[in-house]
N, C-alpha and C positions, 0 to 999 in steps of 0.2 A: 337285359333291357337297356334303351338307349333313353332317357328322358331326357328330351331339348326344353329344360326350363327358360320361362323368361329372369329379366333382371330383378323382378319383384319376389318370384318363386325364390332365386337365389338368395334373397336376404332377409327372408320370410325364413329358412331352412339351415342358413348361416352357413349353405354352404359353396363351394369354388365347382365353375363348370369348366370341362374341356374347352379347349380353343378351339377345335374342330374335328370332327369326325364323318368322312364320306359325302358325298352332295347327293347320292342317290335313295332316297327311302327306305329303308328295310323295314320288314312286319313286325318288328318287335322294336318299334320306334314310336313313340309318343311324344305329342306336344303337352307344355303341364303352362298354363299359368294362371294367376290368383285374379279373380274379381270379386270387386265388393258388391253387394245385393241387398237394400235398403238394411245397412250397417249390418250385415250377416259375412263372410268371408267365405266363396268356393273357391277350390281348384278346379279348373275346365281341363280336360285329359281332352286330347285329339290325337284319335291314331293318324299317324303323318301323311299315310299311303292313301287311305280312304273317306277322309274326316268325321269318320263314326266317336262320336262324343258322352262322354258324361262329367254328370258335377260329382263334385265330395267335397262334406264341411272341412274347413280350414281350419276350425279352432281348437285351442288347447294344445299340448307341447307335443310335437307331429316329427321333428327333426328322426329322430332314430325310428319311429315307424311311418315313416312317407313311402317307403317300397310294399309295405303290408296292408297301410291303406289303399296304395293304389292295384293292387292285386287283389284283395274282399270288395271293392265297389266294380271291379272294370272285370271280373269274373261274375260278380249277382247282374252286373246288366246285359252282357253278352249271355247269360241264362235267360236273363228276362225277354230279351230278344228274340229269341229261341234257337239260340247257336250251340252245336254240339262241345263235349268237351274237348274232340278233337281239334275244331276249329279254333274255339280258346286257346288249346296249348298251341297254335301258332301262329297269334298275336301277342301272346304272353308268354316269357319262360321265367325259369325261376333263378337267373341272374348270371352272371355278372349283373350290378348293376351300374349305369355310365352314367354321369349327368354332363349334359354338354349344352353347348349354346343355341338357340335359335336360328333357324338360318334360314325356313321357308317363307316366305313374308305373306307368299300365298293362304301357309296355313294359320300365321298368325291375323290376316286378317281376316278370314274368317272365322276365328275365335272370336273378336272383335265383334263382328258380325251373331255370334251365338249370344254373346254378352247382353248387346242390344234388344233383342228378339224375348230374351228371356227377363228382364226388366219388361219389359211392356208388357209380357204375359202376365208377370206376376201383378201389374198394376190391375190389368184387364178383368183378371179373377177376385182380384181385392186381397192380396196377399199370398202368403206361402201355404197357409192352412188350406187355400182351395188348388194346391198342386201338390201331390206327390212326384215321387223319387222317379216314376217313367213318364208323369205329364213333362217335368223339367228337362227329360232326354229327348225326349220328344221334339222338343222345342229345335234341337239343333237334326235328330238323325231323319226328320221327318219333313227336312226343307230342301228344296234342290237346290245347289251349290255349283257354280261355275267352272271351282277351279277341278271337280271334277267330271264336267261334261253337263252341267243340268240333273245327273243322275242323288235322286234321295240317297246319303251314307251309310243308312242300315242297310239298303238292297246294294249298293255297289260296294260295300266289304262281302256279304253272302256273293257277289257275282264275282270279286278278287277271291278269294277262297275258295271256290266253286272250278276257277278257272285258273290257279294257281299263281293268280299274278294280274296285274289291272287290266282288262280287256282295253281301254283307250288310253292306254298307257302314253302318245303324245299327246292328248291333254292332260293330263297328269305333271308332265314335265315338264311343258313350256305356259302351261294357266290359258292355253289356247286351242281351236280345231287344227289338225294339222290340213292341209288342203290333199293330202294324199287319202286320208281316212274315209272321206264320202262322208263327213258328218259336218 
């Protein structure tokens, strides 16, 4: 697995990310970083490829199981999804594990973007108690997204997986239509 943690993630975890690894996305690459939510701590996971998202609490001493965390929440959502376990095993393997730096800006703003979305939700419903674990994923895989194509996350991972690889693969790449695509 490749987690491109941000600079908060890093010193949240205590621990040092690669300088760089590859500019092209592979499926078993995730975005990790921390947001606060009326004094509560998640990590937002974003698969890099697709921006298919979930949260997982932050608290309590996580450093030696952050690879275990993020494999029991980011396996019960892709179930809860209804993604087979084939599909699972590839966005997910079971390591090496990388921690490297950030470098899509695209997909970090649209974290960014999930962060917001999910604060106003929870104001909306009047806290946490009136959202569960798939209202709150919800929030990000259930919004169309730019950078790739207008397409909802949860159907354009089913449509990368389906199709081995991202159907509008230059919007993926450049955050824009390519003029050759007819889209």
């Amino acid at each position: 697995m490749i987690f491109r943690v941000t600079q908060r993630v890093s010193s949240k975890l205590r621990i040092t990310r690669a300088a760089t690894m590859g500019s092209h996305p592979v499926m078993v690459e995730w975005y990790c970083n921390l947001i606060p939510v009326r004094r509560r701590q998640f990590f937002l996971f974003t698969h890099a490829t697709t921006l298919f998202s979930f949260w997982a609490p932050a608290a309590g001493p996580i450093r030696d199981h952050f690879p275990k965390l993020f494999r029991r929440y980011a396996i019960d959502t892709l179930r809860d999804y209804g993604f087979s376990s084939d599909e699972i095993a590839r966005v997910i393997d079971d390591g090496p594990d990388v921690f490297a730096k950030s470098i899509d800006r695209g997909v970090i703003g649209s974290m960014v973007d999930y962060a917001k979305m999910l604060r106003h939700a929870i104001d909306y419903e009047g806290g946490f108690q009136h959202l569960g674990p798939r209202e709150m994923n919800d929030v990000a895989n259930e919004c169309p997204m730019r950078k790739i194509g207008m397409e909802y996350p949860a159907e354009y991972l089913r449509q990368v997986l389906r199709a081995a690889g991202p159907h509008n693969f230059a919007v993926h790449r450049t955050g824009t239509r390519d003029a050759r695509s007819g889209r």
